[in-house]
MARSE-517113 format. One record per residue: residue number from 1; residue in three letters; x, y, z of N, C-alpha, C in turn. Coordinates in Angstrom, 3 decimals, padded with zeros to 6 digits. Example, Ala and Ser with C-alpha at 12.3 -4.5 7.8 and 13.67 -1.06 7.14 Angstrom:
BEGIN
+------+------+----------+----------+----------+----------+----------+----------+----------+----------+----------+
: resi : resn :   n.east :  n.north :     n.up :  ca.east : ca.north :    ca.up :   c.east :  c.north :     c.up :
+------+------+----------+----------+----------+----------+----------+----------+----------+----------+----------+
:    1 :  ALA :  013.190 : -005.690 :  007.800 :  012.300 : -004.500 :  007.800 :  013.200 : -003.300 :  007.800 :
:    2 :  SER :  012.850 : -002.250 :  007.080 :  013.670 : -001.060 :  007.140 :  012.900 :  000.030 :  007.870 :
+------+------+----------+----------+----------+----------+----------+----------+----------+----------+----------+
***
This chain:
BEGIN
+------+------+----------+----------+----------+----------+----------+----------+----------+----------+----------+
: resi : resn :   n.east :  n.north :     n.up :  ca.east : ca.north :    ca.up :   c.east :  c.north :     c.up :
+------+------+----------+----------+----------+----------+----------+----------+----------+----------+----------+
:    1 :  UNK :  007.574 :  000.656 :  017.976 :  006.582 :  000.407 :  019.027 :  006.675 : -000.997 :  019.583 :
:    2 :  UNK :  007.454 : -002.070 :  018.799 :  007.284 : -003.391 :  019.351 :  009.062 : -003.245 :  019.758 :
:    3 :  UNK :  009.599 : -004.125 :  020.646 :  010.675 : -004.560 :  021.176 :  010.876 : -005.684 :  021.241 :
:    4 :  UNK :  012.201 : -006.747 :  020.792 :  012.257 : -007.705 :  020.694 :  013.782 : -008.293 :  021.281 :
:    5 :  UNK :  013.752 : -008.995 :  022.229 :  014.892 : -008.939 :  022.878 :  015.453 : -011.000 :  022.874 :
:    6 :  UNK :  016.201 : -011.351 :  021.677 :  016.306 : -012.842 :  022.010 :  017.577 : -013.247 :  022.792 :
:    7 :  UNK :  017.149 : -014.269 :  023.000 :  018.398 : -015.281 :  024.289 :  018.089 : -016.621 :  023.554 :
:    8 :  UNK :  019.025 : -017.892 :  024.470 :  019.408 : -019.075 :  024.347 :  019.878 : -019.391 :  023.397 :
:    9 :  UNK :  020.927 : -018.871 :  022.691 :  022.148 : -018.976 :  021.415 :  022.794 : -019.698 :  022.434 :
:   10 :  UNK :  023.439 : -019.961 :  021.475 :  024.937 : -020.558 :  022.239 :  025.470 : -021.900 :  021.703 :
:   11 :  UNK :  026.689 : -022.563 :  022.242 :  027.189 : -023.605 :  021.473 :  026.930 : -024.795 :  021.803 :
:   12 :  UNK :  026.440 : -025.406 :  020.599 :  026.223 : -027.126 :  020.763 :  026.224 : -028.135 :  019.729 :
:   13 :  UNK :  027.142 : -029.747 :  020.209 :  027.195 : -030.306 :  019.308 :  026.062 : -030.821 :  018.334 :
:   14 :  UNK :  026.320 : -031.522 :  017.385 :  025.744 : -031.886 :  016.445 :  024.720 : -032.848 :  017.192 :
:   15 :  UNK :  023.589 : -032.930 :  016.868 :  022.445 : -033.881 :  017.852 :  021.977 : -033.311 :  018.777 :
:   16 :  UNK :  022.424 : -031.865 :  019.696 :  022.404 : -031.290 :  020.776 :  020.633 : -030.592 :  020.394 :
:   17 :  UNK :  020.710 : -029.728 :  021.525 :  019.321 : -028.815 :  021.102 :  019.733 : -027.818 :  022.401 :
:   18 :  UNK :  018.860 : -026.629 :  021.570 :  018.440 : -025.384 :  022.230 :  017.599 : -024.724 :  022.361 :
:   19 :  UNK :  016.923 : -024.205 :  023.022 :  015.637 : -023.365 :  023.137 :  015.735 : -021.893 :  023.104 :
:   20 :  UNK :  015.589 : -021.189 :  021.973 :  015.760 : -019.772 :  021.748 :  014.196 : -019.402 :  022.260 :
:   21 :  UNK :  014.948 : -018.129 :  022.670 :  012.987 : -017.401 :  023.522 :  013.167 : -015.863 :  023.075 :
:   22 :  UNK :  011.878 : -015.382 :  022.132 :  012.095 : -013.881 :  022.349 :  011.036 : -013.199 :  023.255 :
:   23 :  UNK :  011.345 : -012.422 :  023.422 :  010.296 : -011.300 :  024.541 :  010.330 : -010.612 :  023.724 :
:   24 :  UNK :  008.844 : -010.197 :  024.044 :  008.206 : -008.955 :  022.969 :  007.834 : -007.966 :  024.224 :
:   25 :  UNK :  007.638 : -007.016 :  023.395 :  007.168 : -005.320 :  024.658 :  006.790 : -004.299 :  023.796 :
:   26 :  UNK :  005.988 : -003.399 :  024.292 :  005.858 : -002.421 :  023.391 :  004.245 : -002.949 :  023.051 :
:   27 :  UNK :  003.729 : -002.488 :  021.396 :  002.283 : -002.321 :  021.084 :  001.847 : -003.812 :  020.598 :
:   28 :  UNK :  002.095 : -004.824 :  021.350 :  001.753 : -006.527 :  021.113 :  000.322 : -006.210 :  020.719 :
:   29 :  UNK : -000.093 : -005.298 :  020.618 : -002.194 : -005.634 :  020.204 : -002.068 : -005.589 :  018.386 :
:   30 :  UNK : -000.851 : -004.957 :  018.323 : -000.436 : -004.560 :  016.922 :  000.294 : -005.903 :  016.100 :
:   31 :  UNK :  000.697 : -006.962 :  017.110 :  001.533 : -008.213 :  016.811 :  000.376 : -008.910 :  015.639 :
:   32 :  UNK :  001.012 : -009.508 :  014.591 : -000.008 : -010.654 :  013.960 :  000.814 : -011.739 :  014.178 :
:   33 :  UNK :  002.169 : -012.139 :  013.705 :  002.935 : -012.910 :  013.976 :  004.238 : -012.554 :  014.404 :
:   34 :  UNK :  004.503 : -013.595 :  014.581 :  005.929 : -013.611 :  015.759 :  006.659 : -014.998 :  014.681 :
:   35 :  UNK :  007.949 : -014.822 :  014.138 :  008.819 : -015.782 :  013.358 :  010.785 : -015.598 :  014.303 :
:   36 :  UNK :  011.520 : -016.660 :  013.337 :  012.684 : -016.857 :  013.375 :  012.914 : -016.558 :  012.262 :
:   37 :  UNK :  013.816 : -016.004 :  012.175 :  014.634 : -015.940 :  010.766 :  016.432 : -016.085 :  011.289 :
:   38 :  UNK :  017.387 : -016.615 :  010.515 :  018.397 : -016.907 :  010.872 :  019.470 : -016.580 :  009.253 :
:   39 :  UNK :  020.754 : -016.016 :  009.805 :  021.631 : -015.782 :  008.714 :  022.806 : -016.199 :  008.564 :
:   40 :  UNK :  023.467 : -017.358 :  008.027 :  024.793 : -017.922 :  008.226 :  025.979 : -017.486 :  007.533 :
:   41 :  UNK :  027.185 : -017.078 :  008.009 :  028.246 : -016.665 :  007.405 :  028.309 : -016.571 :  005.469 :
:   42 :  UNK :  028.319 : -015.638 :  005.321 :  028.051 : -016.051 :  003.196 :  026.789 : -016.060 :  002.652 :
:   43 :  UNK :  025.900 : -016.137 :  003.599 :  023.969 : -016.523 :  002.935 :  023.524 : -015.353 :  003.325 :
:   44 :  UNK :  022.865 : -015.216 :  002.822 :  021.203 : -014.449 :  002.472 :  020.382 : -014.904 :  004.102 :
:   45 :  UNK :  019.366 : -014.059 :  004.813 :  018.834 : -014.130 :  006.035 :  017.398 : -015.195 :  005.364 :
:   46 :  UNK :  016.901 : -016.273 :  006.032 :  015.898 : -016.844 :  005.544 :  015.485 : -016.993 :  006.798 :
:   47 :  UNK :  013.844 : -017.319 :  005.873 :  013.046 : -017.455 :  007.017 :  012.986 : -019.036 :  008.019 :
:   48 :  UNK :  012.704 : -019.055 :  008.772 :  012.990 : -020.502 :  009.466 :  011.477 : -020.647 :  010.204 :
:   49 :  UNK :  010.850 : -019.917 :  010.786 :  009.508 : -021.023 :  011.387 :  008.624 : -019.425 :  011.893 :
:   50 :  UNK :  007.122 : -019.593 :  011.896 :  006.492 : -018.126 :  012.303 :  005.304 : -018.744 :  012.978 :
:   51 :  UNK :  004.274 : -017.957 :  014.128 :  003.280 : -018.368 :  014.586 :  002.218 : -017.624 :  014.437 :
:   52 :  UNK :  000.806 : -017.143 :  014.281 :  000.482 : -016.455 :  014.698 :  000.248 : -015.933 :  015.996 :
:   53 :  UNK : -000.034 : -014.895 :  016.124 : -000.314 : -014.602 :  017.599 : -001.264 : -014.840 :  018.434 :
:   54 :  UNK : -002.241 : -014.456 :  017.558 : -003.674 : -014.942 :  018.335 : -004.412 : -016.505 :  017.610 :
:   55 :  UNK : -003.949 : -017.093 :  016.805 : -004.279 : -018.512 :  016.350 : -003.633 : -019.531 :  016.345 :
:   56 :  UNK : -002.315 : -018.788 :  016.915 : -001.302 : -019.898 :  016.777 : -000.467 : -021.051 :  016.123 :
:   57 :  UNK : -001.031 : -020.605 :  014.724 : -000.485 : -021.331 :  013.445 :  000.766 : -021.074 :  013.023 :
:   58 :  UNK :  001.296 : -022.430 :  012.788 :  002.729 : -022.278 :  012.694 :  003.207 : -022.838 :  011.019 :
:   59 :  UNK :  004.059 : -022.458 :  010.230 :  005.067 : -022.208 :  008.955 :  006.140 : -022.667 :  009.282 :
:   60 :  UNK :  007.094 : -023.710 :  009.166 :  008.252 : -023.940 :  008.935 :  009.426 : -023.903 :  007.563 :
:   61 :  UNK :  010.367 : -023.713 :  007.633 :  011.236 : -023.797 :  006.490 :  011.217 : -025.463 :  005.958 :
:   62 :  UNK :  011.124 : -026.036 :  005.227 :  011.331 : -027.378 :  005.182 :  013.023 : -027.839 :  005.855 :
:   63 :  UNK :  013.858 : -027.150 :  005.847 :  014.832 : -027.842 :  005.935 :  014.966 : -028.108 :  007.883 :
:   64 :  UNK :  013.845 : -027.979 :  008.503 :  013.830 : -027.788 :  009.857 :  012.610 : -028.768 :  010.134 :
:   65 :  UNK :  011.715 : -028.352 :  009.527 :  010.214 : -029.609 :  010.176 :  010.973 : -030.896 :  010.295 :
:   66 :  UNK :  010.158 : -030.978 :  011.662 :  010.328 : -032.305 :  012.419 :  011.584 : -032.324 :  013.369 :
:   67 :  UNK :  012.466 : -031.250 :  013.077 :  013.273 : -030.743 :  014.606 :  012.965 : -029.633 :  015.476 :
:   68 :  UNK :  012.610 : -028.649 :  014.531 :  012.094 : -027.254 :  015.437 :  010.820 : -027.236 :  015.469 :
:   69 :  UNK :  010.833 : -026.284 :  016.615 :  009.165 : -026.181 :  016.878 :  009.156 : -024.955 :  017.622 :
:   70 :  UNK :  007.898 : -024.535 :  017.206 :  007.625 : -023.216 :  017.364 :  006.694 : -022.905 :  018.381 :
:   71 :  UNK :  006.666 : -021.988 :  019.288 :  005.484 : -021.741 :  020.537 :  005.422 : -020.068 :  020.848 :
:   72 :  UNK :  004.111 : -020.183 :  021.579 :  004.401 : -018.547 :  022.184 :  003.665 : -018.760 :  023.574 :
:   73 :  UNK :  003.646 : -017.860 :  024.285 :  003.221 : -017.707 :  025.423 :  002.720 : -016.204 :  025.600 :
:   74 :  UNK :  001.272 : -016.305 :  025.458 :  000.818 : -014.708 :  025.236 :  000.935 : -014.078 :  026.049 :
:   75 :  UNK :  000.587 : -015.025 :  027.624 :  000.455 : -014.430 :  028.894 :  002.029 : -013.596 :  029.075 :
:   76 :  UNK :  003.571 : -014.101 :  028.213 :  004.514 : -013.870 :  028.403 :  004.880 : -012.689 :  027.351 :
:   77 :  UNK :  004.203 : -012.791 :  026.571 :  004.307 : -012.168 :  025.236 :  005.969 : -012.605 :  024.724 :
:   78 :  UNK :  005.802 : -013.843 :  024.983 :  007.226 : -014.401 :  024.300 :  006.671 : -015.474 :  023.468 :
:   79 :  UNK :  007.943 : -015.833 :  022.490 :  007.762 : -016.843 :  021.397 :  009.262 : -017.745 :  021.676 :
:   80 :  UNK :  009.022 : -018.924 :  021.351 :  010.280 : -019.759 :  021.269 :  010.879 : -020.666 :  020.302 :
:   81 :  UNK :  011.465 : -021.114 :  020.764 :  012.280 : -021.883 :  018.992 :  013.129 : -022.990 :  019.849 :
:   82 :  UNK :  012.399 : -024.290 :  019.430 :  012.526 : -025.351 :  020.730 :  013.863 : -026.194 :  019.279 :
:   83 :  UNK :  014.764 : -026.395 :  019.320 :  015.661 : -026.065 :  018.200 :  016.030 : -028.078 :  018.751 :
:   84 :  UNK :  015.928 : -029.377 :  018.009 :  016.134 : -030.040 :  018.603 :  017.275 : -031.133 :  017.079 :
:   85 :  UNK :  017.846 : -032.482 :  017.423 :  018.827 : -032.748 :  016.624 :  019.681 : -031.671 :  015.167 :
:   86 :  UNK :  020.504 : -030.722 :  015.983 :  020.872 : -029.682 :  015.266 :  022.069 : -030.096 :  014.668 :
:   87 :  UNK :  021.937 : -029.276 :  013.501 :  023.107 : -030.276 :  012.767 :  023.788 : -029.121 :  012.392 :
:   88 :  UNK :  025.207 : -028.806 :  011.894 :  026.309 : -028.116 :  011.496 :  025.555 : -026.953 :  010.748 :
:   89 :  UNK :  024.731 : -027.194 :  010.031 :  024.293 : -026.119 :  008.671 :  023.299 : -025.583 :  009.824 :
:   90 :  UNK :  022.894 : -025.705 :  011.075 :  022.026 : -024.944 :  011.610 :  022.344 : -023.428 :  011.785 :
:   91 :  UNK :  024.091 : -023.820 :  012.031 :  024.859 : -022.597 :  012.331 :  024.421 : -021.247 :  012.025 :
:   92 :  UNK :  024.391 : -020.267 :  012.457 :  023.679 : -019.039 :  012.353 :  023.321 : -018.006 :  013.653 :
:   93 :  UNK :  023.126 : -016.765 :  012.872 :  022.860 : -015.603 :  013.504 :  021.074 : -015.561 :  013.688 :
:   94 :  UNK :  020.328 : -016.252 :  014.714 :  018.667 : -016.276 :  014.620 :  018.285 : -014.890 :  015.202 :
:   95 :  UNK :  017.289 : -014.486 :  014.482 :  016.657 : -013.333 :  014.427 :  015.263 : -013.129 :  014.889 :
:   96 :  UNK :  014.661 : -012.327 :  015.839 :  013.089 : -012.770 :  016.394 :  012.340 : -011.589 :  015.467 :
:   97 :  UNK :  011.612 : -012.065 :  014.690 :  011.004 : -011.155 :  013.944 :  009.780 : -010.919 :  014.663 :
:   98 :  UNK :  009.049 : -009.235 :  014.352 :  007.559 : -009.389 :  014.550 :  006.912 : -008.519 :  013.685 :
:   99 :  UNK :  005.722 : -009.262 :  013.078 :  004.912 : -008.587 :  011.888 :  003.601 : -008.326 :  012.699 :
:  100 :  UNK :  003.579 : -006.835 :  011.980 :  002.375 : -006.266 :  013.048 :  001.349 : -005.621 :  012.385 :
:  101 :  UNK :  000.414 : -004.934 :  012.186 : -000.606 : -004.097 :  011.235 :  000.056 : -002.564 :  011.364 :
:  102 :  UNK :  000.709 : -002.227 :  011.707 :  001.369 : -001.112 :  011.843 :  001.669 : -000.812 :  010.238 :
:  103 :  UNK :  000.718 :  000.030 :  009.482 :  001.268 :  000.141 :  008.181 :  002.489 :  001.327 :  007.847 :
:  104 :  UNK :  002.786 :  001.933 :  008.805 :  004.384 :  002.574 :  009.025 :  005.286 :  001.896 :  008.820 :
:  105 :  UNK :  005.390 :  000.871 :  009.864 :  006.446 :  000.332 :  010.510 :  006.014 : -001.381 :  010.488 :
:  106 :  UNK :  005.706 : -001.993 :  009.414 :  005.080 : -003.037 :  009.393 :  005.834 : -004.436 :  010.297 :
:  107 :  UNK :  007.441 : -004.231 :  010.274 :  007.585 : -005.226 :  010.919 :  008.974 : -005.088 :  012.025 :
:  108 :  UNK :  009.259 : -006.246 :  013.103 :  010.400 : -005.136 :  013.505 :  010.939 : -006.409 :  013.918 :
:  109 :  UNK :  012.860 : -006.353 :  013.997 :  013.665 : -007.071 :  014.441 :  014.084 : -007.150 :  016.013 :
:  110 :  UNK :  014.709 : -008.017 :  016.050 :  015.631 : -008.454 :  017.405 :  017.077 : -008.095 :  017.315 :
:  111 :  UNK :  017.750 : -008.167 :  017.752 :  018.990 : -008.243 :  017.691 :  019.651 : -009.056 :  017.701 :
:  112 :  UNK :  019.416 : -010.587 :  017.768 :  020.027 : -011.703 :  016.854 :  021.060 : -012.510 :  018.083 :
:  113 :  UNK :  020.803 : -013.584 :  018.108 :  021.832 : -014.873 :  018.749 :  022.109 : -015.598 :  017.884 :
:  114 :  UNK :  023.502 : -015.698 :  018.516 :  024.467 : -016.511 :  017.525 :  023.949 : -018.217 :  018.298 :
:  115 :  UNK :  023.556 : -019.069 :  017.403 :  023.610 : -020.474 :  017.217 :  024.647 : -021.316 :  016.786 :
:  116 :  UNK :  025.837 : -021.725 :  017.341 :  026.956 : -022.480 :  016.728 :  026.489 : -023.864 :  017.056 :
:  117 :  UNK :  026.524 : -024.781 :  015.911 :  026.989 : -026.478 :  016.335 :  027.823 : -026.874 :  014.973 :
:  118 :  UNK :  028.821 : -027.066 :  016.458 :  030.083 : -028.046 :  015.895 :  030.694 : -028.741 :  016.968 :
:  119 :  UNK :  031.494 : -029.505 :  016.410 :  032.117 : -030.895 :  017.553 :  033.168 : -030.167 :  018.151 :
+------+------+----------+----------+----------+----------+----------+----------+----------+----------+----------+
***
């Protein structure tokens, strides 16, 4: 019932930044939060930063506070991932998660942008 469609992957050096955005569609009354999660070549998928929807409280991974930052735009029903001095280990497949009250179908993915930084 929810749809999650992300953009602004792409390649950049070390220090660079990017702004990942997902669009949501579908049963958003059902949304509680909206997160990133990201998976790098060899690792396990972790979580990286979440908001709520209607309070807007935000969770970071520690290894990110104080570069990323997290937003949404309800009127847009999008969320973003303002991604800023990115360093090599950022590298990864980011994922737009959304957790919803839907006790079926409790939570649902994106289909994932690739994030490269290297020189």
């Amino acid at each position: 019932q929810v749809q999650l469609v992300e953009s602004g992957g792409g390649l950049v050096q070390p220090g660079g930044s990017l702004r990942l955005s997902c669009a949501a569609s579908g049963s958003i009354a059902r949304v509680s939060a909206l997160g990133w999660f990201r998976q790098a070549p060899g690792k396990e998928r972790e979580f990286v930063a979440s908001i709520s929807w209607s309070g807007g409280n935000t969770d970071y991974v520690g290894s990110v506070k104080g570069r990323f930052v997290i937003s949404r735009d309800t009127a847009k029903n999008t969320v973003y991932l303002q991604m800023n001095s990115l360093k090599p280990e950022d590298t990864a497949v980011y994922y737009c998660n959304a957790r919803t009250i839907n006790t079926v179908i409790p939570s649902y993915w994106g289909q994932g942008t690739q994030v490269t930084v290297s020189s």
